[in-house]
DRENZA-950616 format. One record per atom (N, C-alpha, C, O): residue in one letter; x, y, z. Coordinates in steps of 0.2 Angstrom, whole numbers, plus 5000, padded with zeros to 4 digits. Layout:
<sites>
AXYZ
...
</sites>
This chain:
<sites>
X545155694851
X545755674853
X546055624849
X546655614848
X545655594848
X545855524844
X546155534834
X546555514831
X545755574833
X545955604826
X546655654829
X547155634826
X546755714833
X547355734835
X547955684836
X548455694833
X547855614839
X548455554840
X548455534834
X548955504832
X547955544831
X548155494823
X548555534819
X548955494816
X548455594819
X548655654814
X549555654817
X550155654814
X549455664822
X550155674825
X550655594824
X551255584822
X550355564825
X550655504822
X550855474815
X551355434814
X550355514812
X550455504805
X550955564803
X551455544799
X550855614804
X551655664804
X552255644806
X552855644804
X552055614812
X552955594815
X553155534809
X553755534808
X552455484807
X552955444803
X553255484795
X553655454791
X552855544794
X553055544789
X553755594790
X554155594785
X553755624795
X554455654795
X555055594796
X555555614794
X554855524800
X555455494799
X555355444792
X555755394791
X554855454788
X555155424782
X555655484778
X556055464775
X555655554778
X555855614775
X556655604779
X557155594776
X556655604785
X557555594787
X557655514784
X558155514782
X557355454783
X557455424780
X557855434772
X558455414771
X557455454768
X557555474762
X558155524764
X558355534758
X558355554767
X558855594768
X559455554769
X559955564765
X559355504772
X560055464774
X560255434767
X560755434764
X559755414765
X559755354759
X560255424753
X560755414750
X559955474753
X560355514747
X561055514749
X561555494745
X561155544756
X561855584757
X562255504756
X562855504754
X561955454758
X562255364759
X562655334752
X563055294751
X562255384748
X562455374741
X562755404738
X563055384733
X562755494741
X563055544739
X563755544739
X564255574735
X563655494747
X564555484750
X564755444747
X565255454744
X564455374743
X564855334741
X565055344734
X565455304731
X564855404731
X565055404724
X565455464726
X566055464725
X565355504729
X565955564733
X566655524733
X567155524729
X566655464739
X567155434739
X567555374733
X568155354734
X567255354729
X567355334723
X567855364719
X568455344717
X567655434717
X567955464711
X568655464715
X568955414712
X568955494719
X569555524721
X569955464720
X570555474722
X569755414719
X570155354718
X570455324711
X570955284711
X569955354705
X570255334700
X570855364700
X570955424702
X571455314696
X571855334692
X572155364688
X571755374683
X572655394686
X572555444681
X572655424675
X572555454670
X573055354676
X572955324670
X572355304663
X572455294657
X571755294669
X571055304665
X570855364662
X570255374661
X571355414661
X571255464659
X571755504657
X572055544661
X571955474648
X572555484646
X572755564644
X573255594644
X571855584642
X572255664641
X572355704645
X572655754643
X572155694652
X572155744657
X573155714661
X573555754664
X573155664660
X573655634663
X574455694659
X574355744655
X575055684662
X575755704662
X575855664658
X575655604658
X576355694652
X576655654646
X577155624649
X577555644653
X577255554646
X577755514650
X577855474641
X577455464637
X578755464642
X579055424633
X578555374633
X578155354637
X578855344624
X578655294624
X578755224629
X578355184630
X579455224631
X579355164634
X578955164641
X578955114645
X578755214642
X578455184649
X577455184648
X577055164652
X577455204640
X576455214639
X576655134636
X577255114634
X576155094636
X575755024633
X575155034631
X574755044636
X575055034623
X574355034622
X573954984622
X574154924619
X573454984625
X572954924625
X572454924618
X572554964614
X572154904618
X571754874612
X571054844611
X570654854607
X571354774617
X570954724618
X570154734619
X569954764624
X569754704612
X569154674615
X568954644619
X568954584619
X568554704625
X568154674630
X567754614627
X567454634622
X567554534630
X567154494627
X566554524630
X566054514627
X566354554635
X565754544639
X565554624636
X564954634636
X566154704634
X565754734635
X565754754626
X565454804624
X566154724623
X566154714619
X566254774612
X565954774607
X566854834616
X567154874612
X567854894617
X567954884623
X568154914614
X568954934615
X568854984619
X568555044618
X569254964625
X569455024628
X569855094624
X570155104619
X569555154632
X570155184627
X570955174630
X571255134634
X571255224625
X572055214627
X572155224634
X571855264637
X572755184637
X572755184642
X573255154646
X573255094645
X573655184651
X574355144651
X574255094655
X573855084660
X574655044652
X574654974655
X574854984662
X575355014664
X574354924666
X574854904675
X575454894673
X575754914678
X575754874669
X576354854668
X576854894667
X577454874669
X576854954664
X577155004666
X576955044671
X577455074675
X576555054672
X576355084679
X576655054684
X576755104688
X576754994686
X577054964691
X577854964690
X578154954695
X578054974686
X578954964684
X579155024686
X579755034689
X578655094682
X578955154682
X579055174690
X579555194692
X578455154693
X578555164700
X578955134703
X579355174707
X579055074704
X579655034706
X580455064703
X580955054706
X580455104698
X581155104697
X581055194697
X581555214696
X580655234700
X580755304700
X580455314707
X579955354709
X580855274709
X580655274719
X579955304721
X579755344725
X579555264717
X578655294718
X578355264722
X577755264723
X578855214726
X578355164731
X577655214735
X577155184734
X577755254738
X577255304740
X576755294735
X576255264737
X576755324730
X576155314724
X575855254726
X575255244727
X576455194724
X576155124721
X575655124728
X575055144729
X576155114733
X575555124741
X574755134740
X574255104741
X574955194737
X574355234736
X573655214732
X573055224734
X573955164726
X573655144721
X573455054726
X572855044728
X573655044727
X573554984733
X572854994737
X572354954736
X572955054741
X572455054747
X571955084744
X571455094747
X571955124737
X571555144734
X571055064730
X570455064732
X571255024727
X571054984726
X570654934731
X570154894730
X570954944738
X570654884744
X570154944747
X569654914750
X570155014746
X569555044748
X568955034743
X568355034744
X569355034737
X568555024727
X568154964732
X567554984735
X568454894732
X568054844733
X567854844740
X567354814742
X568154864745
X567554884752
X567154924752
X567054944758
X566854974747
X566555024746
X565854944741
X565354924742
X566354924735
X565754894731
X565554844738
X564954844739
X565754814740
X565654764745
X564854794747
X564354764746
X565054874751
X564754884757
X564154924751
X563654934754
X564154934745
X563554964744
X563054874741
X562454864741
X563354844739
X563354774734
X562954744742
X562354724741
X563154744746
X562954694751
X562454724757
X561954694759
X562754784758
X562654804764
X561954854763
X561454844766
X562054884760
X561954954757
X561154964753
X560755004753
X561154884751
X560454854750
X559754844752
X559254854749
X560354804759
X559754804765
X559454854768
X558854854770
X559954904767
X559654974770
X559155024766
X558755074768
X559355004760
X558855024754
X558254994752
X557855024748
X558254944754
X557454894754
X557254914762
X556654884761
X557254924766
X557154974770
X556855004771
X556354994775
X557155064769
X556955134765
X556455134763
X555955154766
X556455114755
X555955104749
X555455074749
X554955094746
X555455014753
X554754964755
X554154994754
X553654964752
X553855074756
X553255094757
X553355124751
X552755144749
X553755144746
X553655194740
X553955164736
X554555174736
X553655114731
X553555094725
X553855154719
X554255134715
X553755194719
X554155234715
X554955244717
X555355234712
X555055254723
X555455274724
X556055194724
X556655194721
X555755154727
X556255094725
X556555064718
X557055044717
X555855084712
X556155074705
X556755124704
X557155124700
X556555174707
X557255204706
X557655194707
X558055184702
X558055174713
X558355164717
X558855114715
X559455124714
X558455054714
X558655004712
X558854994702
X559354964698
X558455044700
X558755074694
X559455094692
X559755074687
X559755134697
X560055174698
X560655104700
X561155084697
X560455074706
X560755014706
X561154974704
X561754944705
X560454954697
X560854914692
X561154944685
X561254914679
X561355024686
X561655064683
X562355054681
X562655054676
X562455044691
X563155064692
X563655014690
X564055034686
X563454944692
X563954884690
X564154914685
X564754924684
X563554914677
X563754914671
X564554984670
X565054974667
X564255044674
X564755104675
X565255074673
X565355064667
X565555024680
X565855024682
X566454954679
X566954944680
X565954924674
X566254884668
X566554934663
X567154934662
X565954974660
X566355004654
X566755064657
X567155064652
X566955094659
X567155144664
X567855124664
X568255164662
X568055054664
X568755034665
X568955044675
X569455064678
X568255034676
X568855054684
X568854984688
X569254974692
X568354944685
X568654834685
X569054814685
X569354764689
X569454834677
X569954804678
X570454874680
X571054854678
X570454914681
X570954954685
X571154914689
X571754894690
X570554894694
X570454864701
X570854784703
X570954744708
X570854774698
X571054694695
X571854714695
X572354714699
X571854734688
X572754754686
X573154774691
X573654744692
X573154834694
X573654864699
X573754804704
X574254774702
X573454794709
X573554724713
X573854684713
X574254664717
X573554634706
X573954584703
X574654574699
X574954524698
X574654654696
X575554644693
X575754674698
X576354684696
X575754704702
X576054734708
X576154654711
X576754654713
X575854604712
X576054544714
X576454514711
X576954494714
X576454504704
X576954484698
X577554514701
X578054494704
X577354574699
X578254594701
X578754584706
X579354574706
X578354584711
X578654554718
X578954484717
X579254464722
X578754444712
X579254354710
X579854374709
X579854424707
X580354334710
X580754354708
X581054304701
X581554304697
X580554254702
X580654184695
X580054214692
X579654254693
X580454164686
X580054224679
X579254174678
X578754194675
X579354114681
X578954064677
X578354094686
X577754084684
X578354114691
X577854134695
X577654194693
X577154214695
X578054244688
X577654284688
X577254274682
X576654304681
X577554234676
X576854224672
X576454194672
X576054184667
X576354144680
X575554114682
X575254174684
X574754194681
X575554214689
X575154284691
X574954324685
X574354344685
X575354344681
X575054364676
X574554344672
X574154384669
X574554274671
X574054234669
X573354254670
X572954284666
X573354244677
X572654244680
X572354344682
X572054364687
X572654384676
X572554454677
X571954464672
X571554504673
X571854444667
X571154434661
X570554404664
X570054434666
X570754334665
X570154284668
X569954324674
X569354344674
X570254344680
X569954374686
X569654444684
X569254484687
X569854464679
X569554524677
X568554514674
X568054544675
X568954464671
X568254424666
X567654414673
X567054424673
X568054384677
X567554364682
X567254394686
X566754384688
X567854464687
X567454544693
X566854544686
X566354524688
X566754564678
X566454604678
X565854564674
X565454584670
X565954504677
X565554454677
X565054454683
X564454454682
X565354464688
X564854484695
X564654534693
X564154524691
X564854594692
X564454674691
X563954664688
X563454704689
X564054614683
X563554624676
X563054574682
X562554614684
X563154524684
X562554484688
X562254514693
X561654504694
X562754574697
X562254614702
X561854664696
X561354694698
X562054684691
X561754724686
X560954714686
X560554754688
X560854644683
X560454614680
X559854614686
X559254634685
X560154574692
X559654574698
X559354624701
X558754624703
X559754674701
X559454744705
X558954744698
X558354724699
X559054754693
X558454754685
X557854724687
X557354754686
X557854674691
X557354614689
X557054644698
X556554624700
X557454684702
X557254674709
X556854754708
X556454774713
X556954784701
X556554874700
X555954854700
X555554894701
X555854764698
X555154784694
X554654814701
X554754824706
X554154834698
X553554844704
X553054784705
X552854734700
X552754794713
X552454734716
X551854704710
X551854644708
X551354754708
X550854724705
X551254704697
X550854664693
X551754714696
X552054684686
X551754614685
X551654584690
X551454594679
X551154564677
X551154554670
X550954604667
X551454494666
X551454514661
X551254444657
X551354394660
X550954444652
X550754374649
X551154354642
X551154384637
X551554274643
X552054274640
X551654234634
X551254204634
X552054254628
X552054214621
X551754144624
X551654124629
X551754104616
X551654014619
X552253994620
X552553964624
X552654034614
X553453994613
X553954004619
X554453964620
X553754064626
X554254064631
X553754064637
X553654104641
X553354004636
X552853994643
X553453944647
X553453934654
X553853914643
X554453884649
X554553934654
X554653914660
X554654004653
X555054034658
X554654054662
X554954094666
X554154044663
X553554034668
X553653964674
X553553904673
X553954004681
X554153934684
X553353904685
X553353864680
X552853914687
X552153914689
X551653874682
X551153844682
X552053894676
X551653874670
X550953894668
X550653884663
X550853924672
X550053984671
X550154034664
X549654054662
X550654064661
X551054094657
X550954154658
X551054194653
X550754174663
X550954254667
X551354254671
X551454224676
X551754334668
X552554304673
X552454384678
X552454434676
X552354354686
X552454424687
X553054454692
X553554424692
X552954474694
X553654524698
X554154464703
X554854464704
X553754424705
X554054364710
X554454324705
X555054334704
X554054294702
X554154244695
X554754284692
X555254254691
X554754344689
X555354384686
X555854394690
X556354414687
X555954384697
X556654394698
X556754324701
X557254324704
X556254264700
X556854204704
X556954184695
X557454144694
X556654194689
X557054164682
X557754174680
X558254144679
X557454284682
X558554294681
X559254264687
X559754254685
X558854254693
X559254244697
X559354184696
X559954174697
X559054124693
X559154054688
X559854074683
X560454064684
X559554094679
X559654114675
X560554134676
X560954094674
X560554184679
X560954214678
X561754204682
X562254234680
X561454144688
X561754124692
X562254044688
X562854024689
X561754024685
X562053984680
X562553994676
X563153964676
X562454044672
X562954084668
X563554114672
X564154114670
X563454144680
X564154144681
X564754114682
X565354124682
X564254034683
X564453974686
X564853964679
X565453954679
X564453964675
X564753934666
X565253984664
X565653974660
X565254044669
X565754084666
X566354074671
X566954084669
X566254074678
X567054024682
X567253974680
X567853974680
X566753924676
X567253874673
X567753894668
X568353884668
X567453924664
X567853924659
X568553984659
X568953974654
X568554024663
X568854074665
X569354024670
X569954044670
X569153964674
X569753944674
X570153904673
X570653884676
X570053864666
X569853834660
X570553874655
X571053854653
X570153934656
X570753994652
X571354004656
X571854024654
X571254004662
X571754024667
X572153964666
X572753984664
X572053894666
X572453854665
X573053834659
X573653824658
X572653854654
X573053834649
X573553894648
X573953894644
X573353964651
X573654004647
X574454014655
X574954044655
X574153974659
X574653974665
X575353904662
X576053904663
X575053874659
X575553804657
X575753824650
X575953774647
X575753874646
X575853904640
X576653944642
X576653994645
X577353924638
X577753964641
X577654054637
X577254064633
X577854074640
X577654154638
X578054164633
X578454114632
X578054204628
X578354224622
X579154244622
X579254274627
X579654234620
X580354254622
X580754254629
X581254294631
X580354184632
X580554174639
X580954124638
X580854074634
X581554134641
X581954064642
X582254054649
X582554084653
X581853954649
X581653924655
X582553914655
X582853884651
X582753944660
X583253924662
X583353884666
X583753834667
X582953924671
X582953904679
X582853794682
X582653744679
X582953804689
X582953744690
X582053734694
X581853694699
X581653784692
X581053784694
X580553714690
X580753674686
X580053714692
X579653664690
X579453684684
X579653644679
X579253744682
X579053774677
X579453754671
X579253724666
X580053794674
X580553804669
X580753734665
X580753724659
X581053684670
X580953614670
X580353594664
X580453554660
X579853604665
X579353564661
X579253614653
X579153594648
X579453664655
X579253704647
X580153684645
X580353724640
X580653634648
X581053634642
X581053574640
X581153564634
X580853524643
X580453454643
X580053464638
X580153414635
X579653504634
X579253524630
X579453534625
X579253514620
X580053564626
X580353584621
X580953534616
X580853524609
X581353494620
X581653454621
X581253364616
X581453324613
X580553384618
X579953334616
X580153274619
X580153224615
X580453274627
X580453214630
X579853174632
X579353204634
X579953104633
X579153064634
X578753094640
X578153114640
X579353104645
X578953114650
X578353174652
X577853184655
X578953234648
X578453294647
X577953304642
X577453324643
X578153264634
X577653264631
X577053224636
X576653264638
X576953164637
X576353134641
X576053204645
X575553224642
X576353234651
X576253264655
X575853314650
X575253304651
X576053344647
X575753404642
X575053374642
X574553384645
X574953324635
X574453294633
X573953274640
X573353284639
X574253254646
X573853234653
X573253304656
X572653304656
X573853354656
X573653404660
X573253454655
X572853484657
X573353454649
X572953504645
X572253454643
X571753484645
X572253404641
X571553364641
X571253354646
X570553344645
X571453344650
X571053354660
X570853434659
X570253434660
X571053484658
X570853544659
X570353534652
X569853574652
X570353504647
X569853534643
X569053504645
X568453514643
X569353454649
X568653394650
X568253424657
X567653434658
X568753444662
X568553484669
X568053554665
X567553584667
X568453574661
X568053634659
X567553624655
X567053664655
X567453574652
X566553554648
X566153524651
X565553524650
X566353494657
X566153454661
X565753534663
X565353554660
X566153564670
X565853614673
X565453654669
X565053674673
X565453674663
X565053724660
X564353684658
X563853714657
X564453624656
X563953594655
X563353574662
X562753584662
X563853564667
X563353564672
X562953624674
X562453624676
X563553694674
X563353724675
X562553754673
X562053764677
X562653764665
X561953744661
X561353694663
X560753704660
X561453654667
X560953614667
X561053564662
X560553544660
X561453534659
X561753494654
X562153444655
X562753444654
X561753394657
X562253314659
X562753304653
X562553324648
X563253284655
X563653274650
X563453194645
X563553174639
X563253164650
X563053104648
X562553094642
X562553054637
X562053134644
X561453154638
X561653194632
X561353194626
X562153214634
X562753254627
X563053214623
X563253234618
X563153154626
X563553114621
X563253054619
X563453024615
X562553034623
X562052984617
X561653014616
X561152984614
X561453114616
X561353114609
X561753114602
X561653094597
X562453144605
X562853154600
X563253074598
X563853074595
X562753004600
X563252964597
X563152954591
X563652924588
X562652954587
X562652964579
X563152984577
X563552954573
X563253044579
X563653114573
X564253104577
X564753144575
X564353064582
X565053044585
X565352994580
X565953004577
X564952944579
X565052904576
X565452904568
X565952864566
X565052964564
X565052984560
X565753034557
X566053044552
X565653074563
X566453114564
X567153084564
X567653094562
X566853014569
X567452964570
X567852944564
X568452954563
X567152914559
X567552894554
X567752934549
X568152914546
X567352984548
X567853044545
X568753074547
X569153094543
X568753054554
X569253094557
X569653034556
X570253054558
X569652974554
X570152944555
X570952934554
X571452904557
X570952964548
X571752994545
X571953044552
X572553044553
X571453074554
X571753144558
X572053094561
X572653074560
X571553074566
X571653034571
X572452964571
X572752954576
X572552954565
X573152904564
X573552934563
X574052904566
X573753004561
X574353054560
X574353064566
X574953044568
X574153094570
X574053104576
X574453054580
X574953074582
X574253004580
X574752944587
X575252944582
X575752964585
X575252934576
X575852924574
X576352954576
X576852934580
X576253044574
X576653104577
X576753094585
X577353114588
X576153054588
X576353054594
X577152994599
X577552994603
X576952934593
X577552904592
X578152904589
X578552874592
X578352934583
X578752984583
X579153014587
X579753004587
X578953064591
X579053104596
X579353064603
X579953074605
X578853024606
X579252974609
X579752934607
X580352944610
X579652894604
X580252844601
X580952874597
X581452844596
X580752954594
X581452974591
X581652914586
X582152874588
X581452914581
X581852864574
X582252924572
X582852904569
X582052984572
X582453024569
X582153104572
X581653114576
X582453154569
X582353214574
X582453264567
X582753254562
X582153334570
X582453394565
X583153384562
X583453364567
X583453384557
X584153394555
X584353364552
X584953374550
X583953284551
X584153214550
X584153224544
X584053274542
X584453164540
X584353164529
X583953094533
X584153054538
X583353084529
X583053014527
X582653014522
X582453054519
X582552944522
X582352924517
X581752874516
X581752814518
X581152914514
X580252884516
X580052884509
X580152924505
X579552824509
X579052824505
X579352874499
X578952914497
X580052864495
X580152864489
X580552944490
X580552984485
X580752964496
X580753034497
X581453044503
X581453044509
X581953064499
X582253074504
X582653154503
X582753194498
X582853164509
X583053244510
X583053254518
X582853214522
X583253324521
X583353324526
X582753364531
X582553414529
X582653334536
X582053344540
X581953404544
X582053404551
X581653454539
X581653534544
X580953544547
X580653594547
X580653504549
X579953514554
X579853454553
X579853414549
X579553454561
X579053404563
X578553404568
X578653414574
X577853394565
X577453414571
X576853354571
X576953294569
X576353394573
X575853324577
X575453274570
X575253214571
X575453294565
X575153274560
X575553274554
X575253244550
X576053294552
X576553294547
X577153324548
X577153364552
X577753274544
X578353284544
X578653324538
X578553304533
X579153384537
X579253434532
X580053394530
X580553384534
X579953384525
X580553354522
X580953414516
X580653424510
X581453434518
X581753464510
X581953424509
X582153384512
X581853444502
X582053374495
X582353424491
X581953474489
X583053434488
X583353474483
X582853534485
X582753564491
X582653554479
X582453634479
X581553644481
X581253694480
X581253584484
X580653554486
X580353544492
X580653484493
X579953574497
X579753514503
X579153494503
X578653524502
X579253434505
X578953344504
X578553384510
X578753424514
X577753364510
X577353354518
X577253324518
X576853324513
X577353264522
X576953204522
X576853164528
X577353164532
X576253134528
X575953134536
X576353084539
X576753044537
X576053094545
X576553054550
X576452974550
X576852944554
X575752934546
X575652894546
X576152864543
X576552814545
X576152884536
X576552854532
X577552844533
X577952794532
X577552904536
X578152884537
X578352824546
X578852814549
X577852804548
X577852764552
X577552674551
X577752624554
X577152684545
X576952624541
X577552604536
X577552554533
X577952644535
X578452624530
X579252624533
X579452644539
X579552594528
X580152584530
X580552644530
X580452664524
X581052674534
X581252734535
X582052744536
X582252714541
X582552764532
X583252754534
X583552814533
X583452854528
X583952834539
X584352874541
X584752884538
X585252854540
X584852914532
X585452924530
X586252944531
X586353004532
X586552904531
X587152944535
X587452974541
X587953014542
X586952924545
X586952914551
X587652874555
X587952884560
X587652814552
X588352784554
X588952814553
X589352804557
X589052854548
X589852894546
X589852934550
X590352934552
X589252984553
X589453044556
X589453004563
X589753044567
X589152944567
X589352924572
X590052914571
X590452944575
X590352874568
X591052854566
X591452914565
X592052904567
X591352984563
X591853024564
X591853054569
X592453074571
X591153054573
X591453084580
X591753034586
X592053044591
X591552994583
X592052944589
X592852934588
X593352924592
X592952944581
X593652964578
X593853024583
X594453044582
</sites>
């Protein structure tokens, strides 16, 4: 009898590991079922309808992280105009709730979907290195695949377009790269873990002398435990190092006026990028404020996020700081020079004057030298010099005196 209950027990648990493994397939089956019908048809230019040139945008860009070019593929940016201006709101709709269903699917398999899978698989070792194989398959798909930044672009220049100031739509657009960099910054981080989470319970491996560091334990056998708390170290660091700098890029590329934009408007923006233009003190300061605080917030955080005091960076680095300083010193004196220039205005593009044995009319000036035509020649000569020396405006009193005339 007792052999009979054991036997029958042992069937029943193996038929609910068997509907087990059943759910777990169809669970998977549904979510890559439900996946496909959502790409766009833009990630697939030869199947798509011929649409003119002006509504295709060819893309190009090297991915940094996946590290080759996409294929051809039309930009959100037409994509969102075309439909906005050939009454496609229905589509755009479409491309919308297709997007908020991609990431409550990544959500629910990335989060949810795991728990149920570690589950599942805990009594079969085989089965879980699959599983979790398979796992850390997908994120990468789903980088080179192009369906990340799909997921990224539609959304966000669909937000762009909705500004109706030009200077909010190119912070939104700003932040359409770096957010992308970041989605597939996470993918590649769940990639990696699910990798380190396939290994099997007995892995054991015995490390070189030169990488016994990455042995938390120091025994220098690294085994399946040891192997997933290094990457998740590891790897958590690097996303950290890669938020900063991503918004690091976000910043500068947000306070950067857009190419053939003219700030017209009475917005903040528009106001600071003609202050810049203008090279008023107050905007230049501002500029020099805001761009040097974003370069030091972002070395600061990537450094820490590394595990790398900043502190410890700069007395080892104070030899070769030292050293650099006084190398750089000319930079460095052109530099304030140009900076004072700029504020105090002794003279401006369009001026005739007269420096350092050189005089002629002044078509450029920037942070480190001043471009002087002279007859059929242009003088560059640094901004020190023309600030250390004496400087005369030529012909500056008569043309005051004629316009007051």
């Amino acid at each position: 009898m007792a052999k009979k209950s054991s036997s029958r027990q042992g069937s029943h648990l193996q038929g609910q590991f068997r509907q087990a493994h059943i759910k777990l397939l169809a669970y998977l089956t549904g979510l890559w079922l439900l996946l496909l019908p959502t790409a766009p048809a833009f990630l697939y230019p030869a199947t798509a309808a011929p649409h003119n040139k002006a509504s295709l945008l060819s893309q190009h860009s090297t991915s940094l992280l996946t590290g080759r070019k996409p294929r051809l593929t039309r930009s959100a940016t037409a994509t969102v105009i075309e439909e906005k201006t050939s009454g496609g709101s229905v589509l755009l709709l479409g491309r919308l709730i297709g997007n908020v269903a991609f990431w409550c699917l990544v959500y629910t398999l990335f989060f949810k979907g795991t728990s149920i899978i570690t589950a599942v698989v805990e009594k079969s070792p085989s089965l879980e290195f699959a599983c979790f194989l398979a796992l850390s398959c997908l994120p990468v798909w789903l980088v080179r695949s192009g369906w990340a930044r799909w997921a990224v672009d539609v959304p966000l220049e669909t937000i762009a377009s909705a500004m109706r100031r030009g200077g909010m739509q190119h912070v939104v657009r700003s932040c359409i790269e770096p957010v992308h960099m970041l989605t597939s910054g996470l993918l590649l981080f769940f990639a990696v873990n699910f990798l380190a989470q396939s290994a099997p319970a007995n892995f054991a491996v015995e490390l070189p002398p030169h990488f016994v560091t990455l042995d938390p334990n120091g025994d220098g056998i690294l085994t399946a435990g040891e192997l997933q708390t290094v990457v998740a170290t590891f790897s958590t660091r690097l996303l950290h190092a890669l938020s900063y700098f991503e918004l690091g890029r976000f910043g500068f590329s947000a306070l950067q006026k857009p190419e053939g934009y003219e700030a017209k408007g009475e917005a903040l923006l528009d106001r600071y990028w003609n202050g810049i233009e203008m090279r008023t003190a107050v905007h230049v300061a501002a500029f020099l404020l805001m761009n040097g605080g974003l370069v030091l917030l972002t070395a600061n955080g990537i450094l820490r996020s590394l595990g790398l005091h900043p502190r410890s960076i700069l007395a080892f680095g104070s030899v070769g700081g030292l050293a650099f300083g006084l190398a750089s010193q000319n930079l460095v004196s052109n530099f304030m020079s140009g900076l004072l220039l700029i504020v105090n205005k002794p003279f401006k593009v369009g001026d005739t004057i007269e420096t350092n044995g050189v005089s002629g009319k002044v078509i450029k000036q920037g942070w480190i030298f001043v471009h002087i035509a002279s007859g059929d020649d242009v003088v560059i000569l640094p901004n020190s010099a023309a600030v250390n020396t004496k400087t005369i405006q030529l012909g500056i009193l008569k043309g005051k005196a004629a316009s007051d005339a």
